[in-house]
N, CA, C and O atoms as CSV, one atom per row, in Angstrom:
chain,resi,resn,atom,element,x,y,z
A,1,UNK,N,N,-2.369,7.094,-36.207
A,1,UNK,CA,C,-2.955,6.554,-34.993
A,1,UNK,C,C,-4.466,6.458,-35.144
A,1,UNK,O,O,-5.190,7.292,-35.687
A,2,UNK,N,N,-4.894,5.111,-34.482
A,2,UNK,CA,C,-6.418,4.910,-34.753
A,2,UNK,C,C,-7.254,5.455,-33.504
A,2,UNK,O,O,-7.564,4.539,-32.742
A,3,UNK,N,N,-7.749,6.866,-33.056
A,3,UNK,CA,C,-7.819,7.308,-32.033
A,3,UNK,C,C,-8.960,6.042,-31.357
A,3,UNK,O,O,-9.005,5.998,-30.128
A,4,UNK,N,N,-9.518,5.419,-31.849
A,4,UNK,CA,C,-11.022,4.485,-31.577
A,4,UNK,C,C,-10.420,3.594,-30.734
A,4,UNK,O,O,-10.814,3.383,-29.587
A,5,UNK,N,N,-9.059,2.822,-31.486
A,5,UNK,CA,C,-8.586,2.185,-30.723
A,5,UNK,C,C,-7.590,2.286,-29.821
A,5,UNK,O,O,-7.330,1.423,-28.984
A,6,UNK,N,N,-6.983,3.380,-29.970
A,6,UNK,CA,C,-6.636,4.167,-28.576
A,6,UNK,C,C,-6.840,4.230,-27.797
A,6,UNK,O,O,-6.006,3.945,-26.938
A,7,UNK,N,N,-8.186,4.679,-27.437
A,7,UNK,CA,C,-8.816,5.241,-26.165
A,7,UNK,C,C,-8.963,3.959,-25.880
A,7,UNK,O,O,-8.334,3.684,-24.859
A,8,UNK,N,N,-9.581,2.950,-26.388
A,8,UNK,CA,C,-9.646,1.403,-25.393
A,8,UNK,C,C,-8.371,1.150,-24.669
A,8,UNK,O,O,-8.324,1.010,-23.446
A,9,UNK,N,N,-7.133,1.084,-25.618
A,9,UNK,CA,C,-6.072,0.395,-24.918
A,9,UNK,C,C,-5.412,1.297,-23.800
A,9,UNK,O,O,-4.591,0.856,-22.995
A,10,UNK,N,N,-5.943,2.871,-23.838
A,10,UNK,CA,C,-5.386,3.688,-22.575
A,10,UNK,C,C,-5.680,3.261,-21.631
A,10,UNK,O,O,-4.991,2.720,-20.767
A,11,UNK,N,N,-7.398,3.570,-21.708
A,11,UNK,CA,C,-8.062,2.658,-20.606
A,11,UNK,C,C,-7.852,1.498,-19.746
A,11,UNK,O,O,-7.701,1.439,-18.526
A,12,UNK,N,N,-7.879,0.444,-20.778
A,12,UNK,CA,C,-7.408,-0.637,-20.335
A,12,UNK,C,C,-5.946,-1.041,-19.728
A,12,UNK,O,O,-5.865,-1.832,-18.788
A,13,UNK,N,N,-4.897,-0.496,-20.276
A,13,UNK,CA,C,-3.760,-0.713,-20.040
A,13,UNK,C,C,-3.628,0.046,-18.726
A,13,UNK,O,O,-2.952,-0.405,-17.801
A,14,UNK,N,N,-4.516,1.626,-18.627
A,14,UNK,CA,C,-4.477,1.763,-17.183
A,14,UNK,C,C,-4.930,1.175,-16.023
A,14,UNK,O,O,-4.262,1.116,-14.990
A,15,UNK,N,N,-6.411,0.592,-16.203
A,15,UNK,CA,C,-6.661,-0.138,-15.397
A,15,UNK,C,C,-5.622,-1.812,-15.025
A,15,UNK,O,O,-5.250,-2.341,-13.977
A,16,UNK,N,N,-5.531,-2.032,-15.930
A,16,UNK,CA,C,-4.730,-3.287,-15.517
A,16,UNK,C,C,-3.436,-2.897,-14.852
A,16,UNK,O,O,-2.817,-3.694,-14.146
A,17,UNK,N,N,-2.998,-1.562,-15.104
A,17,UNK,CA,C,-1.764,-1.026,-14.251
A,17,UNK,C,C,-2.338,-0.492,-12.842
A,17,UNK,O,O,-1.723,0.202,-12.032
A,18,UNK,N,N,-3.390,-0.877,-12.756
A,18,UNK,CA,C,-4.327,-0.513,-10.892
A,18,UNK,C,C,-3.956,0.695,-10.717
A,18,UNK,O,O,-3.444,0.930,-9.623
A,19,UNK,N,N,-4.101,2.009,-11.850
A,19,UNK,CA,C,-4.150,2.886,-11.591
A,19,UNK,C,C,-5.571,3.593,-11.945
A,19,UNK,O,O,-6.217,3.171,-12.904
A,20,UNK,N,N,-6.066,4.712,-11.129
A,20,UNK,CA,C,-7.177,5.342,-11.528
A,20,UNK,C,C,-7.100,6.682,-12.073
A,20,UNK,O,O,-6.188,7.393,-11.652
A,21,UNK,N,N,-7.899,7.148,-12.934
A,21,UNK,CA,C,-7.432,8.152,-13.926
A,21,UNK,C,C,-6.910,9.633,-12.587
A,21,UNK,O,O,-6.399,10.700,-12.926
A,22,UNK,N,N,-7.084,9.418,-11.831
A,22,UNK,CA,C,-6.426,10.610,-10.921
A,22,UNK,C,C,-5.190,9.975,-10.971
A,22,UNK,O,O,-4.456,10.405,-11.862
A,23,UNK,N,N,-4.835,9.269,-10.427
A,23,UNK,CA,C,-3.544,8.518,-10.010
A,23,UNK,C,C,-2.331,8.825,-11.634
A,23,UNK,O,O,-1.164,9.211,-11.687
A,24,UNK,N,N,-3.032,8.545,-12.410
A,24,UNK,CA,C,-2.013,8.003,-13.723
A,24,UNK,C,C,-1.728,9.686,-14.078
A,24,UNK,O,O,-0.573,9.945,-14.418
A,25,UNK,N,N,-2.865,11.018,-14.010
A,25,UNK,CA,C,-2.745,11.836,-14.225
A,25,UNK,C,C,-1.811,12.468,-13.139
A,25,UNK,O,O,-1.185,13.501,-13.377
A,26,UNK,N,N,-1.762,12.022,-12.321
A,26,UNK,CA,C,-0.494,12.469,-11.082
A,26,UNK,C,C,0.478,12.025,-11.879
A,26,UNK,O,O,0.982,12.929,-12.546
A,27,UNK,N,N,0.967,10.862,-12.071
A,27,UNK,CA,C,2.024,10.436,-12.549
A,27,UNK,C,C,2.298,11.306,-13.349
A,27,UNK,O,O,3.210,11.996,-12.894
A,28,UNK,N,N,1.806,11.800,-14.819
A,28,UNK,CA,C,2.386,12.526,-15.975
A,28,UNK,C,C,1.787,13.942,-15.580
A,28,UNK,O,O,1.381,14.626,-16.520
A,29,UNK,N,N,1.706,14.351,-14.568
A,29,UNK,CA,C,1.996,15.766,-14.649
A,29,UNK,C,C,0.816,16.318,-15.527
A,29,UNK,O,O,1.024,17.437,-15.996
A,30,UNK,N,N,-0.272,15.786,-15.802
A,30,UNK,CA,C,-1.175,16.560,-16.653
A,30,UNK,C,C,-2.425,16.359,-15.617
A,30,UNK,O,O,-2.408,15.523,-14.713
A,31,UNK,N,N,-3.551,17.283,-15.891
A,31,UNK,CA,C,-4.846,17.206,-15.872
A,31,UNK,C,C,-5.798,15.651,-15.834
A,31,UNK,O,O,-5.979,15.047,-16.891
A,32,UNK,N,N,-6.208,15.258,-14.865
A,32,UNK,CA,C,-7.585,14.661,-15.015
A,32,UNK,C,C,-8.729,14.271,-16.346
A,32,UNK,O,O,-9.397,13.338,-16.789
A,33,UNK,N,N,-8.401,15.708,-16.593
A,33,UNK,CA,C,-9.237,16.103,-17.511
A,33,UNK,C,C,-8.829,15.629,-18.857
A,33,UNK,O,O,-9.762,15.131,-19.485
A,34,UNK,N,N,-7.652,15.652,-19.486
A,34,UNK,CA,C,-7.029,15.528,-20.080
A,34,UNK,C,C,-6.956,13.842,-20.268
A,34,UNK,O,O,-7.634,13.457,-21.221
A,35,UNK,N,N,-6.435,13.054,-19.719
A,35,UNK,CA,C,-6.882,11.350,-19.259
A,35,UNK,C,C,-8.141,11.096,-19.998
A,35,UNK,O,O,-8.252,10.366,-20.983
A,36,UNK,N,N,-9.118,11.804,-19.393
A,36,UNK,CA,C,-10.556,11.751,-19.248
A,36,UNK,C,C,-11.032,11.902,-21.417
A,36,UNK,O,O,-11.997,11.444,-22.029
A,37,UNK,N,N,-10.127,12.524,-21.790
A,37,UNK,CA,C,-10.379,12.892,-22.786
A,37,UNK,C,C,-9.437,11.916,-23.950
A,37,UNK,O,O,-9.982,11.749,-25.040
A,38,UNK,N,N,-8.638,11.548,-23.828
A,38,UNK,CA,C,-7.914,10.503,-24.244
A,38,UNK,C,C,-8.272,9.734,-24.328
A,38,UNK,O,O,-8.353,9.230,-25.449
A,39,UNK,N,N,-8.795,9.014,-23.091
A,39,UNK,CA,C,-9.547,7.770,-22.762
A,39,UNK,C,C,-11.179,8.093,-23.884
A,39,UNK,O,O,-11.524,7.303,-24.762
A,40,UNK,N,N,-11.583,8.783,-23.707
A,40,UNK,CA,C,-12.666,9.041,-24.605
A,40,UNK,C,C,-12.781,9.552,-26.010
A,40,UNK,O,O,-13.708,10.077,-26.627
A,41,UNK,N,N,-11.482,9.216,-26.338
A,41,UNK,CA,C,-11.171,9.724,-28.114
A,41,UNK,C,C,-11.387,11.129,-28.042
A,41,UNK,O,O,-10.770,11.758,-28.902
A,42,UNK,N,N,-12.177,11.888,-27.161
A,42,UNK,CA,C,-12.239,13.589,-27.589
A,42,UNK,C,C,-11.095,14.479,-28.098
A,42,UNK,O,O,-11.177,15.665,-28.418
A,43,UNK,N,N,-9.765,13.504,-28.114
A,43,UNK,CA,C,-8.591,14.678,-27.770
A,43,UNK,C,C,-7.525,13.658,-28.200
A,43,UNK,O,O,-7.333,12.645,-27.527
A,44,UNK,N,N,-6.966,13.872,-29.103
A,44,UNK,CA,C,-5.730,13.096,-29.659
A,44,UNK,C,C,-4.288,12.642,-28.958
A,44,UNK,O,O,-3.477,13.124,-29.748
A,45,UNK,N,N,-3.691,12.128,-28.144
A,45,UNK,CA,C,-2.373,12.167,-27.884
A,45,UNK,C,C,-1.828,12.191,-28.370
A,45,UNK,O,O,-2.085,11.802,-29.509
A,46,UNK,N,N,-0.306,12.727,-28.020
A,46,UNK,CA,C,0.514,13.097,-28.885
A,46,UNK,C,C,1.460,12.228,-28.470
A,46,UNK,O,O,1.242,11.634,-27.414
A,47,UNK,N,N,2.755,11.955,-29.232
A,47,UNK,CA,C,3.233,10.978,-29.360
A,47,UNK,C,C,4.146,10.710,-27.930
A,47,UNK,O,O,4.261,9.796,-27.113
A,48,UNK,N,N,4.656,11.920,-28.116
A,48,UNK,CA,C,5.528,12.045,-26.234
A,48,UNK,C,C,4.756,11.359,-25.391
A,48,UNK,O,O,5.223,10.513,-24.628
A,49,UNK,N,N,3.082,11.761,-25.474
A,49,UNK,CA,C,2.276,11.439,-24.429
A,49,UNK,C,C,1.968,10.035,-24.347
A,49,UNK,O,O,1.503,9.488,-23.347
A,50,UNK,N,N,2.201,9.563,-25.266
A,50,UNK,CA,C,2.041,8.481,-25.665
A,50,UNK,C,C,3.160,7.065,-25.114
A,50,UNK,O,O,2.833,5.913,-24.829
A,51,UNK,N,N,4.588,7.733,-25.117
A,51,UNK,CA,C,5.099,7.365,-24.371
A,51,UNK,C,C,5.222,7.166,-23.485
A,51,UNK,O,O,5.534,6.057,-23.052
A,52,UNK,N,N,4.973,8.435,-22.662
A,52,UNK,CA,C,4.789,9.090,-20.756
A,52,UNK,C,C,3.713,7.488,-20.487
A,52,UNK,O,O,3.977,6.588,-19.690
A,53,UNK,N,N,2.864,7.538,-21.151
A,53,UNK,CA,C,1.396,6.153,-20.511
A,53,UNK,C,C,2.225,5.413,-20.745
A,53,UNK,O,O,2.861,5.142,-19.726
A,54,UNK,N,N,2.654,4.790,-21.831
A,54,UNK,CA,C,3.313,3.670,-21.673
A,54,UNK,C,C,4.487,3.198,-20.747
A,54,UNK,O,O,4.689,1.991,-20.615
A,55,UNK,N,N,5.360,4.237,-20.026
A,55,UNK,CA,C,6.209,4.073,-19.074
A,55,UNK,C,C,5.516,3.533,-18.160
A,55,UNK,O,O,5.740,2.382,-17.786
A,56,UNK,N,N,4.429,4.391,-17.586
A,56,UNK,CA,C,3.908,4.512,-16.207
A,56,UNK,C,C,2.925,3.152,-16.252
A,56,UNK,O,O,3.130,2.380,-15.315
A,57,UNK,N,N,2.034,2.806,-17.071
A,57,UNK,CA,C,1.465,1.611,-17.380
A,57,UNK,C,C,2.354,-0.097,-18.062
A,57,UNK,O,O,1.945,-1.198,-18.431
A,58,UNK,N,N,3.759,0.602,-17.912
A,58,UNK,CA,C,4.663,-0.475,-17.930
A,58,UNK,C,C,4.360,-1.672,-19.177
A,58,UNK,O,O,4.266,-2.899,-19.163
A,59,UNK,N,N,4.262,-0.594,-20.265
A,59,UNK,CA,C,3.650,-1.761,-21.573
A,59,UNK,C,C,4.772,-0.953,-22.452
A,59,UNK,O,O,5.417,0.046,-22.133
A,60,UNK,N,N,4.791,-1.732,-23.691
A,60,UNK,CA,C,5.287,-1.163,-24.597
A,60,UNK,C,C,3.990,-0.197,-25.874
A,60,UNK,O,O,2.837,-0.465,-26.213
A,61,UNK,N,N,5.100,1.129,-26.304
A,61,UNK,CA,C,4.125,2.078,-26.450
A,61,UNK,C,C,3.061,1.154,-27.798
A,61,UNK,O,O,1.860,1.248,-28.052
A,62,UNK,N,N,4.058,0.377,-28.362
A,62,UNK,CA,C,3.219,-0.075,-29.408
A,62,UNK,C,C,1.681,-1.189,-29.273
A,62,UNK,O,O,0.839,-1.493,-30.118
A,63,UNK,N,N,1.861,-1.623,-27.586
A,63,UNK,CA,C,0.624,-1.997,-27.733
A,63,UNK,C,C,-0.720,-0.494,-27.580
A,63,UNK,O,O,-1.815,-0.533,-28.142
A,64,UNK,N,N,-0.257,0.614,-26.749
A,64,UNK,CA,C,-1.082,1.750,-27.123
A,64,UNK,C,C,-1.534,2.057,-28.192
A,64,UNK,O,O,-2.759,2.006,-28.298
A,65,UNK,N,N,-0.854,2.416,-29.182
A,65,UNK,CA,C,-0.811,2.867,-30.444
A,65,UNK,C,C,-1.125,1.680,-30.805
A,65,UNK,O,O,-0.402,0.945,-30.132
A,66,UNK,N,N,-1.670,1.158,-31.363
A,66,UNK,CA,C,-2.112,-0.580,-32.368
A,66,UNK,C,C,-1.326,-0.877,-33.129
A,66,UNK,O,O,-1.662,-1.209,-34.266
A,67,UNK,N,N,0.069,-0.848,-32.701
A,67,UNK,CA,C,1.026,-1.255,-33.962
A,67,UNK,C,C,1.256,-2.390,-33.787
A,67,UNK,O,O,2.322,-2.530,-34.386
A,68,UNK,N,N,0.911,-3.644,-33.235
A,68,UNK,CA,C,1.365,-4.986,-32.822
A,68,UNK,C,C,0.270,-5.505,-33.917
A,68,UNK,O,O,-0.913,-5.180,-34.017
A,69,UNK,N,N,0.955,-6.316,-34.622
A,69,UNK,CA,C,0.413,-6.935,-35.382
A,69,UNK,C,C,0.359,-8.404,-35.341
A,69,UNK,O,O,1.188,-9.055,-34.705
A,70,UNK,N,N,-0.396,-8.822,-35.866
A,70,UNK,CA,C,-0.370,-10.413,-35.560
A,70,UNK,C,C,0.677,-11.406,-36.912
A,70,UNK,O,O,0.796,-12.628,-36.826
């Protein structure tokens, strides 16, 4: 996983899901803080977690993770 480009597509994929990092962190049961740190590369997700965003942001996990290739 390319954490650099991670943290963009969390971000983004959350916002375009009109959720705000409180909101999405309600959803999965974790910390604020935690979001906050994802979104900012400080802190790696793990792959479960990785999933959990992608449910709730209604994408597939592979556009999170940068596996879509052209």
């Amino acid at each position: 996983m390319d954490v650099s480009e991670i943290k963009w597509n969390l971000a983004a994929c959350r916002v375009n899901a009109g959720l705000t990092q409180e909101e999405a962190a309600a959803k999965l049961h974790i910390s604020p803080a935690t979001i906050v740190a994802h979104e900012r590369g400080k802190k790696n997700p793990t792959y479960a977690q990785l999933l959990a965003y992608a449910q709730i942001y209604n994408v597939p996990v592979e556009i999170i993770n940068c596996e879509v290739r052209k």
